[in-house]
N, C-alpha and C positions, 0 to 999 in steps of 0.2 A: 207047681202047685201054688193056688192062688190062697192068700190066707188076709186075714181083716183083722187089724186088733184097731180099740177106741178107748177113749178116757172123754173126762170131763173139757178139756183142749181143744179136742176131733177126730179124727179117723186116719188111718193108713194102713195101705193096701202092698203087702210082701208079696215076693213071686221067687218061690226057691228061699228064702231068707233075707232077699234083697229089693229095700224099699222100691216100689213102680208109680206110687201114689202118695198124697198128702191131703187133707182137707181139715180147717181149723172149726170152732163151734161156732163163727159168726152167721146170723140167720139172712144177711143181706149177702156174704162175701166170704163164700169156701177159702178164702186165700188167705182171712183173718180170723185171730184169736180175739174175744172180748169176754169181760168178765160178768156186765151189766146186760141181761137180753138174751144170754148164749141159748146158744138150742139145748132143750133137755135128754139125758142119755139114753132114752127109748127114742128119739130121732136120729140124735149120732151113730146110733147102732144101724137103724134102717137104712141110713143113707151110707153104712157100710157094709154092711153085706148087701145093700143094690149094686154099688160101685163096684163090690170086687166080684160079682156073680156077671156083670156085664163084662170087667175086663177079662175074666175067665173065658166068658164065650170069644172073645176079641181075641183073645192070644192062644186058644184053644189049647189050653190049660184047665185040668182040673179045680172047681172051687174046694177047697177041704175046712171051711167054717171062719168062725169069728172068733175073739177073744179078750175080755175086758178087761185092760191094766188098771189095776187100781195103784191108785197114788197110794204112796207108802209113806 
């Protein structure tokens, strides 16, 4: 089971419970975190549930949604 959660940070993509994926909110450099610039959470979301509906088809695994940690 392919699952998506995101914050203000970025995105990561669980398979079973076990991370398969990582992506930070820099809008030049999925591989960075930045505080000044960052993508806003209606695009982290989108580019997390594209990510994990693509690796779903990839690993042909069920996608079963997203889900937004909020910082506590």
């Amino acid at each position: 089971m392919i699952t998506a959660h995101y914050d203000a940070y970025g995105y990561w993509i669980e398979s079973d419970g076990l991370e398969i994926y990582r992506a930070g909110n820099h809008p030049l450099d999925s591989a960075a975190y930045t505080a000044e610039g960052a993508l806003s959470l209606p695009t982290i979301r989108a580019y997390a549930q594209q990510t994990a509906k693509e690796l779903a088809a990839e690993r042909s695994e069920p996608y079963v949604g997203i889900e937004h940690m909020r910082e506590w």
